[in-house]
N, C-alpha and C positions, 0 to 999 in steps of 0.2 A: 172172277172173284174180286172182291172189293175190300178194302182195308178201311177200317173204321179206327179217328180220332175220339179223345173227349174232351171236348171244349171247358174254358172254365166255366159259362153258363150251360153246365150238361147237355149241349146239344150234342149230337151224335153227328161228326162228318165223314162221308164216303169218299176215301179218297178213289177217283177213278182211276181202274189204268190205263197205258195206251198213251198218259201225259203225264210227263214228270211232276215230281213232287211238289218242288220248287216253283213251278207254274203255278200248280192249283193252293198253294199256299198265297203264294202273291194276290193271285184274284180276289182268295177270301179277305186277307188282311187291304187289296184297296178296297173292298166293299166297303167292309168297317168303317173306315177313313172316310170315306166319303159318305156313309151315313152319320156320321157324328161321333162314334163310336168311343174313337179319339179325336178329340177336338184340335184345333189348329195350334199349334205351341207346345203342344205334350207333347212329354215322352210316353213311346211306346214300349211294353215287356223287354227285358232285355235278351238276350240268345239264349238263356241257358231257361229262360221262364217260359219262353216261346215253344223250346224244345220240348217239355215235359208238358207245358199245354195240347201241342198238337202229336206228338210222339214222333219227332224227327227229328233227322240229325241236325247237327250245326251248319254242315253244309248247306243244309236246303232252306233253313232260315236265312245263312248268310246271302246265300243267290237270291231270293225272295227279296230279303229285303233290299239291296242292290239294284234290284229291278226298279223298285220302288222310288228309289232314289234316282233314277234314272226316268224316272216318269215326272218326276218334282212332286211327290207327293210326301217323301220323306228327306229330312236333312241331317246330317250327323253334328256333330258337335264335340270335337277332340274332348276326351275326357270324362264326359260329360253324359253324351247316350245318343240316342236316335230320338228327332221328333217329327213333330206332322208338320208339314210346311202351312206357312202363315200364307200362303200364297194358292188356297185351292180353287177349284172350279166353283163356281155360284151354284148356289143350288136351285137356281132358274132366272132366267129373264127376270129383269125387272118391270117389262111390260111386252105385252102381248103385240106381236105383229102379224101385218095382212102376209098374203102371202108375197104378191112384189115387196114387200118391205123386208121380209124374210132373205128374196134373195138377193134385194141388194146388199144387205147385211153380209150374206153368206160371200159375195162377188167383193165385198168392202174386205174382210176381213183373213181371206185366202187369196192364194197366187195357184194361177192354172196352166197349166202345161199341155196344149193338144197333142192329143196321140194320134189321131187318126181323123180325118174331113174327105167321106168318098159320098158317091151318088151309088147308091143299091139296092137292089132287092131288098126288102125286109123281110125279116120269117113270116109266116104266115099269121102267126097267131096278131104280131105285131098290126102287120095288114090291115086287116078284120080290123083291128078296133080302134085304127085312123081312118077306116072305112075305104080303104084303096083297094082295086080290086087285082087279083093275086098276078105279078109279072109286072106290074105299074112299079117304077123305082121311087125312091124318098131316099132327102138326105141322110144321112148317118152322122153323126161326132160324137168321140169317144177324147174325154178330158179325164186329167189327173189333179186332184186341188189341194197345194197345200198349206198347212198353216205353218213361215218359217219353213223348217228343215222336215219339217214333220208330214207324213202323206197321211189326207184325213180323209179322201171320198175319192170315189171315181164314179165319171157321170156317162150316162150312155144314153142319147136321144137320137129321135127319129122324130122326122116332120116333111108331113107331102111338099113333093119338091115344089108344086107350085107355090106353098109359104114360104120355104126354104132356098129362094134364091137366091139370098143376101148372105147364107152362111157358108161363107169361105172358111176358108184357114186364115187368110189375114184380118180378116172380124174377127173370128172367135179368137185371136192372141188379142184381143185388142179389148174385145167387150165381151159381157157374158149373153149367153144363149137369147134369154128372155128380151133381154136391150135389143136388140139384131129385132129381133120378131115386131116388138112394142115401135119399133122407129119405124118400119113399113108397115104401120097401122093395123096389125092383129092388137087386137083388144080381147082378152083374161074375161071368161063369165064364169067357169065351175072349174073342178077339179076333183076327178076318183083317183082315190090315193090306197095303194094294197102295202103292208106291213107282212114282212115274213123273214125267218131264220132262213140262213143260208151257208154250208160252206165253202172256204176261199177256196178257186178253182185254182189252178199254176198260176193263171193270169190276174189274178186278184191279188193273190198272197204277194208276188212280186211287186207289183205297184202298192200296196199301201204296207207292205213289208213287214207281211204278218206272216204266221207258217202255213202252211200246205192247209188243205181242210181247218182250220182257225173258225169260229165261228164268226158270221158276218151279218150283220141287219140288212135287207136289200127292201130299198123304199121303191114303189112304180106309182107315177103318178101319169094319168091321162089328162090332158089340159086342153079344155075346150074354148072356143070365142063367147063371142055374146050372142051370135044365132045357133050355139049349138053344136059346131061344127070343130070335131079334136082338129085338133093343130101341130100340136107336138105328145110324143111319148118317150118317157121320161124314168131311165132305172138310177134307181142312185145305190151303191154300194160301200158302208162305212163299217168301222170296226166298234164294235161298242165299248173295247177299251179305252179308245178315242173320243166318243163323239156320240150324242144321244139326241132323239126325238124328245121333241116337247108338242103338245094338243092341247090349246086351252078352248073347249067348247060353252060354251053359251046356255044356262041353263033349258033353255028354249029348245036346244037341238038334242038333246039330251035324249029323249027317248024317241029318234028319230034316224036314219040313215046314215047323218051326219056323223054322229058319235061313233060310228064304225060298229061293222057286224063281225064276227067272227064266225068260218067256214068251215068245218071238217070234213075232209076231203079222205075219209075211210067209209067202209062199207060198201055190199055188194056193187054198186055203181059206180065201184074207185077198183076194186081190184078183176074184171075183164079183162 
C-alpha cells in the first residue's frame, strides 16, 4: 500500500514504503533545488508550510531538511529561515570533453584509495569480451575515489595481463589507470559504454557509504586500442545523489549507435 501526498502544484506523491519518510522527502525537495525550483538564495517553505504541503510530521521535514543541510545544498540562517546555498552544483560543464580528458579531470579532481591489485581469473562473461580464453588470468584493481571526505565511485577494472604489466599497487597509488596503460604505449581507439540501475550490494553501500540496497548508477565501459583490440574492462559504481553522467553527442551521431540503444531484457527469451 502506498500513501499518497498533495503537492502545492497538485501533483499526487507516492510515498513508498520499505523507506522512511524523511528520505523520500529529502530526495524530492533536492530535486527541486537542483532543478531551479528554488533558486540559489531563497528561502525555502518553512516547517509548518512543508508539513501541510506534504502531510508530515515536523520530524520528517526537520530530518529532511538536515540532510539537506548536510549535503550543502541548504543553509540556515538564525532567525531568519532556511535557504538554498549559493554554492550549488553547475548545471553542466562548461565544455565538453574527450574521453582522456574526462579522466584526467576525474584523476585531477578526486583522491584514490586502492583496495585490491591481484592477478586472476576473471568471470567468464568478463573474459569473452577482452577476448581471453576462459582460465587465462588478467589483472584485476578495484579503487575507491574520493572527493575530500566524501566517497563518490568505485572503480573495478580488468586488463589482459599482457597489457597489465605495469599495474602494481605502487603505480596505481601514484597514477590513474589510463596513465599506466598510455605510458607503455596502448593507444584509446573506441569505447562501448552500458548504463544501468543497480542496487548497493554490502560491498558498495560500505565503501561509498550509502545504505544496503540504495540505488546505484553502475557505468561499464569496454576500451579498445586503435587496432581494435579491448584492453581494459571497466565498471564504475556511483551514487546518483553524488555524482551524475553527462553525454554530449554530435548531431551527426544522433541517430546512430553512438547515441546509445536501449535493451529490454523481458520476454520469452529472458525468462528460461
Amino acid at each position: 500500500m502506498t500513501i499518497s501526498a498533495q503537492t502545492a502544484n497538485d501533483q499526487q506523491i507516492a510515498w513508498v514504503p520499505g523507506t522512511s519518510l524523511h528520505r523520500q522527502l529529502f530526495v524530492i525537495l533536492r530535486d527541486q533545488i537542483l532543478r531551479g525550483v528554488y533558486s540559489p538564495g531563497q528561502s525555502i517553505p518553512n516547517e509548518e508550510a512543508l508539513c501541510a504541503r506534504f502531510g508530515v510530521s515536523r520530524i520528517t521535514v526537520r530530518r529532511a531538511v538536515a540532510d539537506l543541510e548536510t549535503s550543502g545544498l541548504l543553509v540556515k540562517r538564525h532567525g531568519r529561515g532556511t535557504f538554498v546555498s549559493d554554492k550549488l552544483p553547475p548545471a553542466r560543464p562548461s565544455a565538453t570533453l574527450g574521453l582522456l580528458d574526462a579522466l584526467r579531470k576525474s584523476a585531477r579532481e578526486t583522491q584514490a584509495e586502492v583496495l585490491n591489485v591481484e592477478t586472476a581469473e576473471p568471470p567468464l562473461d568478463i573474459a569473452r569480451q577482452l577476448d581471453l580464453v576462459a582460465g587465462v588470468p588478467a589483472v584485476h584493481a578495484v579503487r575507491l575515489r574520493r572527493r575530500g571526505k566524501t566517497p563518490v565511485m568505485v572503480t573495478e577494472a580488468w586488463v589482459p595481463e599482457a597489457v597489465g604489466r605495469n599495474v602494481t599497487l605502487r603505480e596505481l597509488q601514484t597514477r590513474a589507470l589510463y596513465e599506466i596503460l598510455v605510458a607503455q604505449g596502448i593507444r584509446f581507439g573506441r569505447v562501448a559504454q552500458e548504463i544501468t540501475a543497480v542496487s548497493a550490494s554490502p560491498f558498495y553501500a560500505k565503501q561509498l557509504d550509502t545504505e544496503l540496497a540504495a540505488p546505484l548508477v553502475r557505468i561499464t565501459r569496454l576500451l579498445y586500442d586503435t587496432d581494435r583490440h579491448p584492453v581494459q574492462h571497466l565498471t564504475i559504481h556511483i551514487s546518483p545523489e553524488r555524482s551524475r553522467l553527462l553525454m554530449d553527442i554530435s548531431i551527426e551521431s544522433v541517430n546512430t549507435l553512438a547515441a546509445g540503444s536501449i535493451y529490454h531484457e523481458v520476454g520469452p527469451e529472458f525468462s528460461r
